[in-house]
N, C-alpha and C positions, 0 to 999 in steps of 0.2 A: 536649469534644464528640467523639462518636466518629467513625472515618475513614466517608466516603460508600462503601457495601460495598452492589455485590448481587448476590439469591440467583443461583444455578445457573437457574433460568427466566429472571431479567432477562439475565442476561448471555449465554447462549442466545438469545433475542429480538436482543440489541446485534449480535451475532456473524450472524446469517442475517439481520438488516435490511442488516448492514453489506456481505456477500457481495455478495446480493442487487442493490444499487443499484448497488456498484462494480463489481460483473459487468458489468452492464446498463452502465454507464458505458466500462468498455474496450471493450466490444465495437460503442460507437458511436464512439471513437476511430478506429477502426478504416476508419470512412467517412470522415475527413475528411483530405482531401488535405495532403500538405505543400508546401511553396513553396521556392526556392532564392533565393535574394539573394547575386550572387558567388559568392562562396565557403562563403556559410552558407547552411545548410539549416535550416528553420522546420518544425517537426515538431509536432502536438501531444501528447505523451507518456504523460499519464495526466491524468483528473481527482483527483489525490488529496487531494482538497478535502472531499471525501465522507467517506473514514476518519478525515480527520485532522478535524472537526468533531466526530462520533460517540467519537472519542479523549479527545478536547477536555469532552465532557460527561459519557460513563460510561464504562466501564470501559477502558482501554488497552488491553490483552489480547485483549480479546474484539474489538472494534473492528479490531486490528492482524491476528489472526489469520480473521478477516473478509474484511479485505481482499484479503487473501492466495490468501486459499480459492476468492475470489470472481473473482481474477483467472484463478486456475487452473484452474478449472472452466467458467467460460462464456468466456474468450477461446483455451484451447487445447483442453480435452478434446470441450466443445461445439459446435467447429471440427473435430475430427474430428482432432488431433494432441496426442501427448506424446512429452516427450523426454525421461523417466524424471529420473535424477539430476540433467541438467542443470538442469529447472525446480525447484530447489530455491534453486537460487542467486539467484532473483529473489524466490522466496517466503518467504525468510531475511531478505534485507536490505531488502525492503518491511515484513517486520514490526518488525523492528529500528528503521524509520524510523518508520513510524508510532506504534510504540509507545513510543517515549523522546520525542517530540514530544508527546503524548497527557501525559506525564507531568510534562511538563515544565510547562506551565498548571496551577498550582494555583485560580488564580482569573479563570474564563471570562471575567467584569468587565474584565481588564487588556489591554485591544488592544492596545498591545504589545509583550505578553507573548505573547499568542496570535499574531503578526505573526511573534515569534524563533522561538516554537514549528513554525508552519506550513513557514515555508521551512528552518529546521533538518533539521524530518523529511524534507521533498524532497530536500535536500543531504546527509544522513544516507545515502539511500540511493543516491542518484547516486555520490555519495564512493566507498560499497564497491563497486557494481557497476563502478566504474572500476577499481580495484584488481583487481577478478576478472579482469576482460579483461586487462591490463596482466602478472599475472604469468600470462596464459594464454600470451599471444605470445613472453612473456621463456623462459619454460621451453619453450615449440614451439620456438625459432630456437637455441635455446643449440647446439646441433651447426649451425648454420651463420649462424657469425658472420661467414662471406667477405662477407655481403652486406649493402652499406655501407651502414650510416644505421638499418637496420632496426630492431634492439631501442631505438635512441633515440628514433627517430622517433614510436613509439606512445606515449609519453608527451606528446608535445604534440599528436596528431591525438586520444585518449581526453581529455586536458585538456579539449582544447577542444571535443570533444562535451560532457563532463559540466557544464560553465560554460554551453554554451549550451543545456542541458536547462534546468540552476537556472533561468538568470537567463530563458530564453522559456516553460516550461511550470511551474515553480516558482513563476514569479511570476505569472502572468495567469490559470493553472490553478489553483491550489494556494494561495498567502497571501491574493491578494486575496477571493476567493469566501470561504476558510476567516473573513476580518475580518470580514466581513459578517454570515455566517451566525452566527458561534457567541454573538455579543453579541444577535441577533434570536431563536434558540431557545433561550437563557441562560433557565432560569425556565418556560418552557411546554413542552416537548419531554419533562423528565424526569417531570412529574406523571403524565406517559400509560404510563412504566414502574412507576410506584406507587414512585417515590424523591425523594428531597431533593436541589436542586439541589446542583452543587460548591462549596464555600467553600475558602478558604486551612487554617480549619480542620478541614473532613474529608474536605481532599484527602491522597491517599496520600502518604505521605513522598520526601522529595525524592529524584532520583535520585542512588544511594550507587555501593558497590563493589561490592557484590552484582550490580547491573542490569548496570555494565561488564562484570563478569568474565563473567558470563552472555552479555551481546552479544559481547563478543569470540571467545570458545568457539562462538557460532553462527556466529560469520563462519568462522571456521575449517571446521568442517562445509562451509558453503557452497563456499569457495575447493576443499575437498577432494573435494566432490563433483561441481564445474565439472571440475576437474582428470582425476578417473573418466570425467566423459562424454567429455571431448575425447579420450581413451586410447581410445573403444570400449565400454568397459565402462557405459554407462549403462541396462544391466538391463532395462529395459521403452523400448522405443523406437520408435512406431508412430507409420502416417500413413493415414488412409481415403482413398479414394478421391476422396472428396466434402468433402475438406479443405477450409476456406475459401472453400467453393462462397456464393453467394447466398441457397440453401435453407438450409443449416449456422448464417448468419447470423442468418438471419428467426429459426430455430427457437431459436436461444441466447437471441435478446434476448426472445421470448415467455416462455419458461421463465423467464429473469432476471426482468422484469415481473410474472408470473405471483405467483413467490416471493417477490416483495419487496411484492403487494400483498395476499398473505393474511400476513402481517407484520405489516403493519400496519393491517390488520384485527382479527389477536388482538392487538397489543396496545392498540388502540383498546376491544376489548369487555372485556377486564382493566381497564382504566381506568375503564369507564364501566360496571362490577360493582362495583369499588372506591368509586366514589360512591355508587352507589343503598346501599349495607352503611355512609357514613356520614351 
């Protein structure tokens, strides 16, 4: 049986539906308060429940770099900021994350499979973006290590941020929704892109040494372009006026909305051409 493959239109469609919602999804993160408990702080981080679903059914790729696009466009540039190279390092290892999670589900059927899937790609990218920070601080302090504790110390204050991402926004944001969802749109969601659900059988081949060597090569990139920004050098680096204002807000999540709902409009009328032609 041949692998589940589609065209440049489907995966174009995956890819600006995927944007689109998780746009619209950061940038309502964005309203909801966090809480303190002690010493912990309760954040809610990301829905990425949303990629990793769309992952989970078609294409990985398109879905991952979706995500990606969609954080970076309506949570920063739509906000009225970018911080040139530095936003590369979240938009590296979100697709990283989402897309070997995405790959990792051959067969949408297996809750949990999809359960290791979902929280993997959460911890996938928590994992590296802790590594960025961690040798951010290591390489800042190296000329001054008179100051006791410090290059040590960010390894258990990053730690224990990145464990309490997983385990409070990983898991309540991200696995559970992702269980849910992907077994309920399993079978109805891909007839509307004119494809055949995933099987074991024409799911893409498992992840080999190609996808690492390729992931790791991108971390690198990332680590090197985190590294550029914190020197000065991140190339384009601006902030409007009207950053983060309430209007900036309104107007992101309209356009996010907007876009995700003529989406799924065309691919509702492709669907429903596809029928009436059998």
């Amino acid at each position: 049986m041949k692998t589940q493959r589609l065209t440049q239109s489907q995966k174009l469609m995956v890819f600006v539906l995927t944007m689109s919602l998780y746009g619209l999804a950061t940038l309502f993160t964005e309203l909801i308060p966090s809480f303190q408990v002690g010493i912990v702080e309760f954040s809610v981080e990301y829905f990425l429940f949303i990629p990793l679903v769309l992952a989970m059914l078609f294409d990985p790729m398109s879905a991952a770099l979706g995500a990606a696009t969609g954080e970076l466009v309506f949570s920063e540039i739509m906000l009225g900021q970018f911080g040139g190279l530095g936003e590369l390092e979240k938009f590296i290892t979100v697709t990283i994350g989402v897309y070997i999670a995405g790959r990792l589900v051959r067969n949408p059927k297996n809750r949990k499979m999809v359960g290791i899937a979902a929280i993997s790609g959460v911890a996938i990218q928590q994992i590296l973006g802790m590594i960025v920070d961690i040798l951010k601080v290591q390489f800042a302090v190296q000329d001054f290590e008179a100051v006791p504790g410090l290059p040590q110390s960010v390894f258990a204050t990053e730690g224990f941020a990145c464990l309490n991402d997983i385990v409070f926004s990983g898991i309540l944001f991200c696995m559970l929704p992702t269980l849910f969802l992907v077994p309920k749109l399993y079978g109805k969601i891909e007839p509307l892109l004119g494809m055949e659900p995933r099987t074991e059988k024409t799911a893409l081949d498992p992840i080999g040494l190609k996808v690492l060597v390729c992931s790791l090569a991108a971390f690198a990139v990332a680590i090197a372009s985190e590294m550029l920004a914190e020197s000065g050098m991140s190339l384009i680096d601006w902030e409007a006026s009207w950053a983060e204002s309430g209007t900036a807000m309104a107007a992101g999540m309209a356009v996010a909305a907007a876009v995700a709902i003529i989406a799924i409009l065309v691919i509702k009328k492709k669907a429903d051409s596809a029928a009436e032609r059998v």
